[in-house]
N, C-alpha and C positions, 0 to 999 in steps of 0.2 A: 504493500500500500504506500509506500512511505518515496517510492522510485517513482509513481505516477504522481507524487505530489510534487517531487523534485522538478521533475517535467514539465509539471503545469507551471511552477513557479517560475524558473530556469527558461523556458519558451515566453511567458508572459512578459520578462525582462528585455529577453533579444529580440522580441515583436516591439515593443516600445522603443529602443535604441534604433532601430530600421526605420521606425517613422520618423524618430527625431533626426536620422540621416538625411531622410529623403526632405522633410521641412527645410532643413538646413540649407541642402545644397539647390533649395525648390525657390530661395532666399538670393543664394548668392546667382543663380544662372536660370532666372525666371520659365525661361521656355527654348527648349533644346530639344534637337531630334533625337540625342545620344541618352540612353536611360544610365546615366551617369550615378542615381542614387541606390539603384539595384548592384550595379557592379562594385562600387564601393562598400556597398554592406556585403558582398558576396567575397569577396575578398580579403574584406576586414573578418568575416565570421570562419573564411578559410584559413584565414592567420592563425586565428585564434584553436581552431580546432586542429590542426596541425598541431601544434604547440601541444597543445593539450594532450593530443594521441600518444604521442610521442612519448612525452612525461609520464603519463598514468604508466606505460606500459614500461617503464624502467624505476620512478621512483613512488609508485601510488598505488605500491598491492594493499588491499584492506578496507580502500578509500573511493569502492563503487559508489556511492553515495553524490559524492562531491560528480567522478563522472560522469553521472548520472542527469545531474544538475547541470552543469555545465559545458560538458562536448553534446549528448542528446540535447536536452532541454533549451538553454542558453545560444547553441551557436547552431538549432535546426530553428528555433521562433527567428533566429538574426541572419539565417541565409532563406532565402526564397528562389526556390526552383521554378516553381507555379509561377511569380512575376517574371522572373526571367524569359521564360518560354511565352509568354503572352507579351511580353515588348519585343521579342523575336520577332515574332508575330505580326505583330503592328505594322513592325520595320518593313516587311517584306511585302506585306498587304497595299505599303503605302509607296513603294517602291525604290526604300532605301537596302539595296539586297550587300551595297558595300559595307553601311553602319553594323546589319544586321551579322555581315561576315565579321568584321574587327571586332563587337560585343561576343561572339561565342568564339571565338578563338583567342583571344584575350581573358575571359572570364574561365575557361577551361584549361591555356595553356597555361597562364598566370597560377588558378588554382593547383597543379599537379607537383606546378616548378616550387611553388610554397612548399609542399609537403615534400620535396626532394631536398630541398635548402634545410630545413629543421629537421629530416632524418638523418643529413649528411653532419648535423652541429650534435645529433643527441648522443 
């Protein structure tokens, strides 16, 4: 019971910090065809769970709990696949097939090379 509370709490977090991204940079760059605020939170929550993975599995036996909260919970409410693929979408619907090419291979190859860089430090 205590791992589905984790979850809720830990996603409620990184669903709130997504919005406050997307406000943020909705602030600084009013209206852009590039969905600039999904990638950044996609890549910011890739950092983060990278990091995470990484560490649980070398220095955090015992300590499901906090993973639990934090890589599931925390860094799946703060990356959005779902948004991701619907401004994919968009982009292509609307005839931007270049934006839509640099967003998924940047947000893909960006995300893998993250997790290559923090396996290669851990």
């Amino acid at each position: 019971m205590m791992g589905w509370l984790a979850v809720f709490l830990g996603g409620g977090a990184g669903s709130v910090l997504r919005y406050a991204i997307s406000l943020g940079l909705f602030r600084v760059m009013p209206r852009t065809w590039f969905p600039w605020a999904t990638l950044s939170a996609n890549l910011l929550a890739t950092t983060l769970l990278a990091w995470l993975v990484l560490r649980f599995e070398v220095h955090a036996a015992g300590k499901e709990h906090w993973r639990t909260l934090l890589a599931i919970g925390f860094c799946g409410g703060f990356s959005t696949m779902s948004t991701f693929n619907a401004e994919n979408y968009q982009l292509l619907r609307d005839g931007f097939v270049g934006y839509a090419a640099v967003n998924i291979i940047v947000s893909v190859g960006a995300g893998i090379l993250l997790f290559h860089l923090f396996a290669r430090s851990a």
